[in-house]
Wavefront OBJ file of the C-alpha trace (Angstrom):
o trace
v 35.928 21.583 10.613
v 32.813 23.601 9.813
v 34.013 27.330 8.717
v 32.389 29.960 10.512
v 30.168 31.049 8.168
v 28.561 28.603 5.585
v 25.867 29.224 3.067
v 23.380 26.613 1.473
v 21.073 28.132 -1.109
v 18.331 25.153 -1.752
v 15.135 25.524 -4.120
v 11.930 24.167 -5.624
v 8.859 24.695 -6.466
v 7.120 23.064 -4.167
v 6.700 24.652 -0.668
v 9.388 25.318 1.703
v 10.585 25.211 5.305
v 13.363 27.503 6.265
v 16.044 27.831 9.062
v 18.763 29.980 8.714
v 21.460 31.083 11.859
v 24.818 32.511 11.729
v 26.617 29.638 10.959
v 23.960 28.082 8.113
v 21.196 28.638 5.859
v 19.371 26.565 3.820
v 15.984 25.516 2.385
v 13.879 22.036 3.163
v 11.425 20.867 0.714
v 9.228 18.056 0.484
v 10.042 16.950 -2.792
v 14.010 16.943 -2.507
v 16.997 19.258 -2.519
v 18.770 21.393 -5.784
v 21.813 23.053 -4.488
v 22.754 26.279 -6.381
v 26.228 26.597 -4.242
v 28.493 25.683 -1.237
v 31.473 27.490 0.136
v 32.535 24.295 2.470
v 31.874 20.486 1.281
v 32.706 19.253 4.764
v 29.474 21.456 6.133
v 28.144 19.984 3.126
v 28.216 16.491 3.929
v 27.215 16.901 7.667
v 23.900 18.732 6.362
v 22.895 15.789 4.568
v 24.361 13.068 7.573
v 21.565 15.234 9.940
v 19.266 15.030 7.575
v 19.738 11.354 6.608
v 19.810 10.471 10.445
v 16.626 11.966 10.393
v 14.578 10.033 7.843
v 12.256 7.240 8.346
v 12.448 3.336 8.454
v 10.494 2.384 5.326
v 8.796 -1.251 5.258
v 8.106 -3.396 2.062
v 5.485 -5.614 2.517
v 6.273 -7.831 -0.582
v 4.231 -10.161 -2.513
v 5.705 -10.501 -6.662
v 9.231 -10.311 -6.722
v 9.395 -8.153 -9.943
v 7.185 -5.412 -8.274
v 8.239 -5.087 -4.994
v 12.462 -4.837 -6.945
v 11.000 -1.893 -8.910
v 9.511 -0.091 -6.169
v 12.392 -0.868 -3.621
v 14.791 0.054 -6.861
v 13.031 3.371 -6.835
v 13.425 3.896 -3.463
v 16.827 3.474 -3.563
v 18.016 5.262 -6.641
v 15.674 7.873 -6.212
v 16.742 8.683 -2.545
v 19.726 10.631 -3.856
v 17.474 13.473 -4.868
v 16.506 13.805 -1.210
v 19.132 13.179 0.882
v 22.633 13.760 -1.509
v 25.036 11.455 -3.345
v 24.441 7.398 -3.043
v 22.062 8.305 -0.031
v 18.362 6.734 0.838
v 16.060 5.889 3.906
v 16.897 2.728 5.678
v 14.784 0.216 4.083
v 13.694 -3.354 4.626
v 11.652 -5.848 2.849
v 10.158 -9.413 3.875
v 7.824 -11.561 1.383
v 6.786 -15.105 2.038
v 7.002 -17.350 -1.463
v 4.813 -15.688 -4.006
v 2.342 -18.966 -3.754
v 0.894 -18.546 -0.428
v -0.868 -15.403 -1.594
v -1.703 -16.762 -4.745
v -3.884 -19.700 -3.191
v -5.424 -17.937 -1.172
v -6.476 -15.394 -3.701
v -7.813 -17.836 -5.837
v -10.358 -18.939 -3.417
v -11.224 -15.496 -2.710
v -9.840 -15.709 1.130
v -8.648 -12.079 1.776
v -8.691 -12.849 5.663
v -5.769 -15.261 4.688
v -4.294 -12.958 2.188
v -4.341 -10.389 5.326
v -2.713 -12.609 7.761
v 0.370 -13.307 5.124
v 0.964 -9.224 5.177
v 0.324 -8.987 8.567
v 2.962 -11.561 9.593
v 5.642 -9.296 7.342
v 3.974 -6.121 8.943
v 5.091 -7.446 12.520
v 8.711 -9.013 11.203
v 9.645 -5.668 9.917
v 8.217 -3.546 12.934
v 10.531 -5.525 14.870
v 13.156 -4.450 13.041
v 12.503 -1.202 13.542
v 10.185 0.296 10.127
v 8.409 3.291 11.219
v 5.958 2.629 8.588
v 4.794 0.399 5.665
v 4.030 0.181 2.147
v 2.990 -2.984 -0.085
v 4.118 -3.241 -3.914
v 1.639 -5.054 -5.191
v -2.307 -3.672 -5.935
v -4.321 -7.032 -5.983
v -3.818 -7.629 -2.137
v -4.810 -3.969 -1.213
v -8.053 -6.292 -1.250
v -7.363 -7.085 2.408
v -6.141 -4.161 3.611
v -9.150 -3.851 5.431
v -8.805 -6.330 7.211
v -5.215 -5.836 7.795
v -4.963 -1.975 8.822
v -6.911 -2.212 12.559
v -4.499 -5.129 13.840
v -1.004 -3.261 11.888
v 1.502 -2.188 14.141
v 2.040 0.292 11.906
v 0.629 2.735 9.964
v 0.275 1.852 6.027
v 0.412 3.849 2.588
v -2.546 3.042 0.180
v -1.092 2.535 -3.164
v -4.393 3.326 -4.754
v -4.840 6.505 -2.826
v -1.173 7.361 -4.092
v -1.995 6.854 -7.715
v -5.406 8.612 -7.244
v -4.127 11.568 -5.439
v -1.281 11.731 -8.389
v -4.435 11.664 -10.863
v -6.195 14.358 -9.789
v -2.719 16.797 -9.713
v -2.451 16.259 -13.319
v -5.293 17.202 -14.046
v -6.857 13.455 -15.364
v -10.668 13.070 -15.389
v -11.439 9.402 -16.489
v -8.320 6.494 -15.817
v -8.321 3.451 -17.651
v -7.796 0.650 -15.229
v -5.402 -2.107 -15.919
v -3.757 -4.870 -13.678
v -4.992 -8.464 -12.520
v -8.510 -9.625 -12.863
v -9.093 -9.342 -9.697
v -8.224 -6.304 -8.965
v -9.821 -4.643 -11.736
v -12.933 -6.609 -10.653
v -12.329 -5.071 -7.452
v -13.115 -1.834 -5.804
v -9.705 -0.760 -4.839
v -9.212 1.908 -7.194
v -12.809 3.427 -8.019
v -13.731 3.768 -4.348
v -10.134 5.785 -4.058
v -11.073 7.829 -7.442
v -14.572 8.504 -6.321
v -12.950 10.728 -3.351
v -10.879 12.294 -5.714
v -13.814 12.814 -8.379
v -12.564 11.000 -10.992
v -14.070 8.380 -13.608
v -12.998 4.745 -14.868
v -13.000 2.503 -17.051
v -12.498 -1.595 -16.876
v -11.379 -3.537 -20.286
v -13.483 -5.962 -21.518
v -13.703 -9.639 -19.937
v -11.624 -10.678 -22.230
v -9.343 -8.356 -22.067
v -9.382 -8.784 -18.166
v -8.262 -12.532 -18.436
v -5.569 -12.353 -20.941
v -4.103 -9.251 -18.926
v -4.649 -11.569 -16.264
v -2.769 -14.516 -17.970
v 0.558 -12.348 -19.588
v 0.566 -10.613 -15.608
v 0.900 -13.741 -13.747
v 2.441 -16.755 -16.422
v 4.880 -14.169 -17.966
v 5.424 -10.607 -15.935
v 6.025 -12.113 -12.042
v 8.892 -14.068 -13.884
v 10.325 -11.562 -15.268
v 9.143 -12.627 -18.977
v 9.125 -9.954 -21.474
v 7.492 -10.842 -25.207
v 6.978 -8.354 -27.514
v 3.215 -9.944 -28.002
v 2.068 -9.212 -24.690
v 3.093 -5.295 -25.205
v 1.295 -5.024 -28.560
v -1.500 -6.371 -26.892
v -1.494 -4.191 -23.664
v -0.936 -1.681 -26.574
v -4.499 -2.381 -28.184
v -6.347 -2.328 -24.786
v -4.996 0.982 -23.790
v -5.484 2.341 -27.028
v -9.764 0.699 -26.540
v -10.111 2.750 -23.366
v -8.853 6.263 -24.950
v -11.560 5.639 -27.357
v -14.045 5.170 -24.282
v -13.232 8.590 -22.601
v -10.046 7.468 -20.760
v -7.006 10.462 -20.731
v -5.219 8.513 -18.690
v -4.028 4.820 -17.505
v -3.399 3.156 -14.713
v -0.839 0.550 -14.184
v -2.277 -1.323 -11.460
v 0.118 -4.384 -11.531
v 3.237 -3.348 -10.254
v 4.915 -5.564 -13.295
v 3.252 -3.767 -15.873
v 5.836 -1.116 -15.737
v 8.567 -3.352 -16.819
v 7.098 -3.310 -20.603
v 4.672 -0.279 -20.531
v 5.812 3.242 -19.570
v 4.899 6.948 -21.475
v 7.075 6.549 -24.290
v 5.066 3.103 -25.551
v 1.345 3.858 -24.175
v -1.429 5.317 -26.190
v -1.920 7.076 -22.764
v -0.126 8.697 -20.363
v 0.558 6.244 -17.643
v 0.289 6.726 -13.711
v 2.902 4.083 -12.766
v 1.767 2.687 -9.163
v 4.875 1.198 -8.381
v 7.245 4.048 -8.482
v 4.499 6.046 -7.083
v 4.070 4.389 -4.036
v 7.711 4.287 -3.933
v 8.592 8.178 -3.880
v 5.526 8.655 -1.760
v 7.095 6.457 0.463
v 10.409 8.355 -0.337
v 8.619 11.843 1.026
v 6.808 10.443 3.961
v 10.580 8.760 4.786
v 12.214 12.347 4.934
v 9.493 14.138 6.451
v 11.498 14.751 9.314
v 14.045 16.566 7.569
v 11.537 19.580 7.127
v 10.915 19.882 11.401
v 15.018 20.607 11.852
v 15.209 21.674 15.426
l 1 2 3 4 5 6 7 8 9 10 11 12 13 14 15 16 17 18 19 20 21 22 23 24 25 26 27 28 29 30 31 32 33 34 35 36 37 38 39 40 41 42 43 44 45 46 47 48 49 50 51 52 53 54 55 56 57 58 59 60 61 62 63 64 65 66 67 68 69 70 71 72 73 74 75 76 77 78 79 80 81 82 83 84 85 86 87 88 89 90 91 92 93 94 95 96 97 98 99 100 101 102 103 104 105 106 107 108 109 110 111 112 113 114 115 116 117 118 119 120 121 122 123 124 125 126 127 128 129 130 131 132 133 134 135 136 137 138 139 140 141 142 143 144 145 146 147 148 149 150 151 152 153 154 155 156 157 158 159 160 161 162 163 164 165 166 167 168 169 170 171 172 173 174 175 176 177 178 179 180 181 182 183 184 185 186 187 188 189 190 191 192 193 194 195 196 197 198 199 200 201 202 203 204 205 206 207 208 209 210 211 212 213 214 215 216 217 218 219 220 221 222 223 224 225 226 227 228 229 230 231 232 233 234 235 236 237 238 239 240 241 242 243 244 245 246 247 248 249 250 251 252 253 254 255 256 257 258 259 260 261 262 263 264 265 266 267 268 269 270 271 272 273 274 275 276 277 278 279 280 281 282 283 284 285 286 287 288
């Protein structure tokens, strides 16, 4: 039973919604909870039930296994910060075999690369996702074509890492990932709005980034060659201008991070993943 007077004190930085009554008070932020006290666990626990049964169905649009794990991973793990102990949004994932995308990349047919994500955007909307989010940067080449025929509504992993650019401050990102997406205008058309500057490796560069991404990262392969060289690149664009790099394959991450990188890195994966995380809990800050 709820005792008759319970008190929640919540806090962060960020900005807050409050509701307080007779019976509880507490604080609703965007960015997660940090409880300072309780005088009842059992109120405890039902504040976080209502606010988990609150939270949105999030959607995975897969495409490389090793991404879309880290980001879901995130998701998962990370969900505790919002929503209490062991707690996260509902989430499902669907990804046809990693080859069907690749094909048609290689011939350059994003119309076919849309209808692969479209066919996963309509599987999980019948399942009940309330929105989506895709794991993987080279295929935000079709989104174009994919967003007007979505049943649901999509967050742009590019626009995430941009937006996440520009509140640190960052003026010029290095741009690292597959050759075609680096070749692509994915990111600087989503930097441009944010008034920021890039800079692409080399061609050569490009290709053997290309190479260690897809014969060695998507598998899970990890040699200590293919981090010294991602190592030499990064440290080439922070003598171009860069302050900053972006890890535009979602695989990168699993041998790159701030600790090894001659720049600080903007890691799309689990960046798409808690933006996905805030969108997902949204709800909680409208409590009737």
């Amino acid at each position: 039973m709820m005792q008759s007077v319970v008190r929640f004190a919540l806090r962060s930085t960020d900005p807050t919604v409050v509701r307080a009554n007779r019976r509880w008070s507490f604080s609703v932020t965007r960015m997660g909870w940090q409880v300072l006290g309780t005088r009842s666990a059992a109120a405890f626990s039902l504040f976080f039930s209502r606010i988990r049964g609150m939270t949105q169905h999030i959607g995975i649009v897969a495409c490389s296994a090793e991404g879309a794990a880290l980001c879901y991973r995130t998701i998962c793990i990370e969900g505790a910060q919002f929503l209490g102990p062991h707690a996260h949004p509902e989430v499902s994932m669907h990804t046809p075999p990693l080859a069907e995308y690749v094909q048609r990349i290689d011939r350059g047919d994003w119309q076919g690369v849309a209808e692969l994500m479209l066919a996963s955007a309509n599987k999980l909307s019948a399942i009940g996702a309330n929105f989506l989010i895709c794991p993987d940067n080279t295929i935000h080449q079709a989104l174009p074509f994919v967003e007007p025929k979505s049943p649901l509504p999509w967050l742009n992993i590019a626009e995430v890492v941009a937006a996440q650019a520009a509140a640190r401050g960052f003026r010029c990102l290095g741009l690292t990932g597959t050759r075609s997406l680096v070749e692509s205008d994915v990111y600087p058309k989503m930097l441009a709005a944010h008034g920021l500057k890039y800079v692409r490796p080399n061609h050569q560069e490009r290709e053997e980034i290309h190479r260690i991404i897809m014969d060695e990262l998507v598998y899970g392969v990890i040699k200590p060659r293919a981090v010294a060289y991602l190592q030499r690149v990064i440290a080439g664009l922070k003598d171009r201008g860069c302050d900053a790099v972006v890890l535009g394959c979602t695989e990168i991450p699993l041998i790159l991070n701030d600790t090894n990188s001659p720049l600080p890195t903007l890691d799309s994966a689990r960046l798409l993943a808690r933006a996905a995380l805030r969108r997902a809990v949204e709800g909680a800050n409208r409590i009737a």
